[in-house]
N, C-alpha and C positions, 0 to 999 in steps of 0.2 A: 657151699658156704665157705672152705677153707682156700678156692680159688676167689672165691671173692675177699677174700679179706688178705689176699696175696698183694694186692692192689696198695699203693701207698696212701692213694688220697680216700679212700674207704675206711681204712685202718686207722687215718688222722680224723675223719670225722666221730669213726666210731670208739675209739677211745675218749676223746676230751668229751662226746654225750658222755658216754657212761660217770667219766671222774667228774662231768658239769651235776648229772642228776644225784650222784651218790654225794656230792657238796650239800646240794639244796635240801636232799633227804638231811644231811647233818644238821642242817638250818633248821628245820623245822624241827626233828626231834630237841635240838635243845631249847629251842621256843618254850617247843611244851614241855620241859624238864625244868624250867626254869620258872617257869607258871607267867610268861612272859603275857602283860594285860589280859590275865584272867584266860588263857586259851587252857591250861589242865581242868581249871575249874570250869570251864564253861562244858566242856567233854566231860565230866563226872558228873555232874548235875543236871545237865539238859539231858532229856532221851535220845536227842538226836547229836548230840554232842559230839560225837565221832566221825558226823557225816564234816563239820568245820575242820579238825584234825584232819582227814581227810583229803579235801579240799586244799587245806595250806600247803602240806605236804606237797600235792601233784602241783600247786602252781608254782611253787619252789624251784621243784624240780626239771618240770620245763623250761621255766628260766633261764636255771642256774646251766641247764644243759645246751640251752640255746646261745645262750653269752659264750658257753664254753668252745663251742662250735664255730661262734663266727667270730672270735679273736681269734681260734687256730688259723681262721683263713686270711684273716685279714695280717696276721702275721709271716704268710708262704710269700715266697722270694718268687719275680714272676719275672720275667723277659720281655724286652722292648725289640720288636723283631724288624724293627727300621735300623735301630743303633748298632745290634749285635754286639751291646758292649757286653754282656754278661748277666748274669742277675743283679737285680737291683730291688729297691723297696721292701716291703716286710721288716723283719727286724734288722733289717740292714742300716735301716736310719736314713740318713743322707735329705733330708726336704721332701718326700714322696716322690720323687721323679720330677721336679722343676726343671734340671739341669738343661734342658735341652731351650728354654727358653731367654733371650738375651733381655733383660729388663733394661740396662740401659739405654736400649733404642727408642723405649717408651718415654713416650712425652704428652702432655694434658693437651688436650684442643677446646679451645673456648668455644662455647656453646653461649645463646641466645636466649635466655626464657621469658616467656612475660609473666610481671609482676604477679601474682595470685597472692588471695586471703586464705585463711584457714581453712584448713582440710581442702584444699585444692583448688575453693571455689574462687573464681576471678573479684577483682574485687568493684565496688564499683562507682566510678570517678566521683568525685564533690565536685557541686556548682559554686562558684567563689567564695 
């Protein structure tokens, strides 16, 4: 386990889960500290009330730990292995990686359509 977590991208996964579900757990406890639309009440009163507590909780938490997860990655700096220029992208900003494309050479080409009616349908001619 302690070689596995030697790894860098294992260790970025597995921290932001942990701080994404310990988030989500906070969510929900103050949901229900708060008596947010009747969720303490509904857990003291019903028998099963515990099972909805429950419930929010974990889906919180997967959540809040799966967002947490996949902004770490979409965040990681990655390399264009045509350019060689360096890392690029993540939180480096810059346009996501356009740079390599010249917009000014784009220009519109006229196209052709026939006339059509609503929602697609052709429409269809009048006699005089």
């Amino acid at each position: 386990m302690r070689a596995l977590m030697k790894q860098p991208l294992i260790r970025l996964f597995v921290t932001n889960g942990i701080l994404g579900i310990g988030f989500g757990l906070a969510i929900a406890a103050t949901l229900v500290a708060v008596d947010f639309r009747g969720v303490a009440t509904l857990a003291l009163t019903d028998p099963d009330g515990f099972v909805a507590v429950i419930l929010l909780a974990f889906g919180l938490s997967v959540t809040c730990g799966g967002a947490a997860i996949a902004t770490a990655v979409m965040l990681l700096p990655w390399e264009d292995e045509e350019d060689g220029d360096g890392p690029r992208g993540g939180s480096g900003g810059g346009g996501g990686g356009n740079e390599r494309f010249d917009t000014t050479a784009l220009r519109p080409i006229p196209v052709r359509v026939q006339a059509r009616g609503r929602h697609g349908v052709p429409r269809i001619p009048r006699d005089g």
